[in-house]
C-alpha positions as CSV (number, residue, x, y, z in Angstrom):
1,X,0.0,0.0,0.0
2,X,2.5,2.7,0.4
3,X,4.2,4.1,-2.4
4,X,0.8,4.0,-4.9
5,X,1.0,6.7,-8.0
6,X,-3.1,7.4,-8.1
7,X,-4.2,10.1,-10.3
8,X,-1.2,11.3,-11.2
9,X,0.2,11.9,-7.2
10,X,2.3,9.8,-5.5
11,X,0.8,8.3,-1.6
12,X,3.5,7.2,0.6
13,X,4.4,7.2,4.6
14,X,7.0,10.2,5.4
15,X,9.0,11.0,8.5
16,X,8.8,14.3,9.2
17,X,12.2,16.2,10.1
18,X,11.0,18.0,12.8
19,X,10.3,15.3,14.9
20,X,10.7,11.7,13.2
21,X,7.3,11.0,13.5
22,X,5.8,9.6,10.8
23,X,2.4,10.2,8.6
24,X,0.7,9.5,5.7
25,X,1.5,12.0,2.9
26,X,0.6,13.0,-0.9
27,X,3.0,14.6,-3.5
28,X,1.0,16.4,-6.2
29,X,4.3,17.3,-8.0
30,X,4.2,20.7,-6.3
31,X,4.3,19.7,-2.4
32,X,4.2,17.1,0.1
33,X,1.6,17.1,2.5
34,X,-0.4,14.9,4.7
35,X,-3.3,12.7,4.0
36,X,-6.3,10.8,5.1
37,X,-6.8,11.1,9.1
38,X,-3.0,12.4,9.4
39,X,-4.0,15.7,8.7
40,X,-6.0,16.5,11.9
41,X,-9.7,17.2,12.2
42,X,-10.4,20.1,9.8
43,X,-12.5,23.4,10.8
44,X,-15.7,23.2,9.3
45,X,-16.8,26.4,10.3
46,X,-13.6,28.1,8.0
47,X,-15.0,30.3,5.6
48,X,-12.6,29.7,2.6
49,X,-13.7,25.3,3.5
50,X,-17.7,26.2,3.2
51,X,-17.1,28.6,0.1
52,X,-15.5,25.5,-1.3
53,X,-18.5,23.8,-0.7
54,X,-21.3,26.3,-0.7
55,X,-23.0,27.4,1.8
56,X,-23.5,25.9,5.4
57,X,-26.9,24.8,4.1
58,X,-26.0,23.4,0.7
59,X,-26.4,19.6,0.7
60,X,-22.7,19.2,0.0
61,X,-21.6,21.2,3.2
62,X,-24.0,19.7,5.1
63,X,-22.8,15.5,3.8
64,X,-19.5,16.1,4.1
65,X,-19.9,18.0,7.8
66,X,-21.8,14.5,9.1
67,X,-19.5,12.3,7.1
68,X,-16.3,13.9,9.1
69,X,-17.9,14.1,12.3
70,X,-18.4,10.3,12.4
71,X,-15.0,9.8,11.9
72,X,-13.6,12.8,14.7
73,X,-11.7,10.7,17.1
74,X,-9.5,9.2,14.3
75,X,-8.5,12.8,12.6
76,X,-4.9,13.7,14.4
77,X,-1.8,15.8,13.9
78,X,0.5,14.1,16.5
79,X,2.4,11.8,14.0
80,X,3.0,7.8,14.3
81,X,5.5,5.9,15.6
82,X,6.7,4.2,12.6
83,X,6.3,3.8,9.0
84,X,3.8,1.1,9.5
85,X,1.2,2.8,11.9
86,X,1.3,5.2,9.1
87,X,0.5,3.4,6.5
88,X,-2.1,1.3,8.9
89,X,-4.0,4.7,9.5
90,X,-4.2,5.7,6.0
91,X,-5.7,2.3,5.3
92,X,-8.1,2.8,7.8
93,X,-8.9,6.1,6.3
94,X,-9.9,4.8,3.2
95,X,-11.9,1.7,4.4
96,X,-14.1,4.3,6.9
97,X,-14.3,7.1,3.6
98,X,-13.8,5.3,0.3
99,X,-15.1,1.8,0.6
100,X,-18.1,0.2,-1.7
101,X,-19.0,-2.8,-0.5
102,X,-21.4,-4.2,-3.3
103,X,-20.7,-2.7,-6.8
104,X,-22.6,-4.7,-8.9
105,X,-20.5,-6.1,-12.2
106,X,-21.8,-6.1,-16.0
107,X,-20.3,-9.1,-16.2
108,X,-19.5,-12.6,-14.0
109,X,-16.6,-12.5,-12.3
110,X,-14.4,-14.9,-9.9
111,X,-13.7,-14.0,-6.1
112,X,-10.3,-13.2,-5.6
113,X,-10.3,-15.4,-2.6
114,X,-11.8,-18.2,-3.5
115,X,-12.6,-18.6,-7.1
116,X,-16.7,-18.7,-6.9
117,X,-18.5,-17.1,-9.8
118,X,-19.7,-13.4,-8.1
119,X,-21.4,-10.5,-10.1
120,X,-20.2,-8.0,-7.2
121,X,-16.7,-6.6,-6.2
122,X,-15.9,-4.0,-3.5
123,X,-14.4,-0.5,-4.5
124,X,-11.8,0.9,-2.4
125,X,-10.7,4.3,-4.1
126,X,-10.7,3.0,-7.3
127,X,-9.3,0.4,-6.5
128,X,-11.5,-2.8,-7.6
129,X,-12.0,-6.4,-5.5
130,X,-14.0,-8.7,-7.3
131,X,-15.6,-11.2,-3.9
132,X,-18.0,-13.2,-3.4
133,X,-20.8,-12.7,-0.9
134,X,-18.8,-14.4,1.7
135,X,-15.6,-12.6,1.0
136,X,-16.9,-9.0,0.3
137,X,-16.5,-7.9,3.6
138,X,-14.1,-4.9,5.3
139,X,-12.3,-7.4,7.3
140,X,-11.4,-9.2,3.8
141,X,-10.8,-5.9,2.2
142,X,-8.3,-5.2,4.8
143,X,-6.4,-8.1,4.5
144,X,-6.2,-7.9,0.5
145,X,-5.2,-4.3,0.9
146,X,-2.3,-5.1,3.3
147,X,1.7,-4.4,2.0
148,X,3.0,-7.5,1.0
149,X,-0.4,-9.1,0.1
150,X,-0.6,-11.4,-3.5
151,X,-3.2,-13.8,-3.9
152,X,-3.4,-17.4,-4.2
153,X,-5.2,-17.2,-7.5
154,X,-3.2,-16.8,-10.4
């Protein structure tokens, strides 16, 4: 999982100088900054954040206000330990924000796991997991979307 090129920006675990702690970062090609829970619970009530999205009573304001608040006790700015708690809490990130479990298929597929006929996969930023109904789960996700991870099935 670290070091993924998505959209033309490159994802990867950096220390930071200041105080070896680590985090989750993007590199747009201009600058490096953090990602994903790593870069601490934003303020909402900023006005240059709800001109981005509207108004305070646009639809779009109002989603993405309930859809952080849910996730509040995870958003931080105090760093990790290592490189792996880093790249742990950007995974948890996107399985919280970014993860379809049932996106249906326009064709039959076969589970990654297992090799059963499915017509669903689970989306994970893009990212596609054809599973069957017993393997399209988060705790599967998880697994598939650990560093080092290569299936069974050729």
């Amino acid at each position: 999982m670290d070091g993924i090129l998505h959209n033309m920006k490159y994802y990867f675990a950096a220390q930071r100088r200041i105080d070896d702690k680590w985090e989750f970062s993007v590199d747009d090609g201009s600058l490096a900054h953090p990602v994903g829970y790593c870069v601490g619970y934003p303020d909402l009530d900023d006005p240059e954040f709800i001109t981005l999205l509207g108004t305070k009573e646009s639809p779009a304001y109002i989603y993405y206000r309930q859809f952080v608040e849910a996730h509040k006790h995870a958003y931080h700015r105090d760093g990790h330990g290592t490189r792996e708690e880093a790249v742990a809490c950007y995974l948890g990130y996107l399985l919280d924000n970014r993860l379809t479990l049932n996106h249906p298929l326009k064709v039959d597929s076969i589970c990654k796991v297992c090799g059963v006929t499915t017509w669903y996969a689970s989306v994970v930023d893009g990212r596609r997991f054809d599973l069957c109904d017993e393997h399209r789960n988060r705790t599967q996700i998880e697994y598939l979307m650990r560093p080092g991870f290569e299936s069974h099935r050729s």
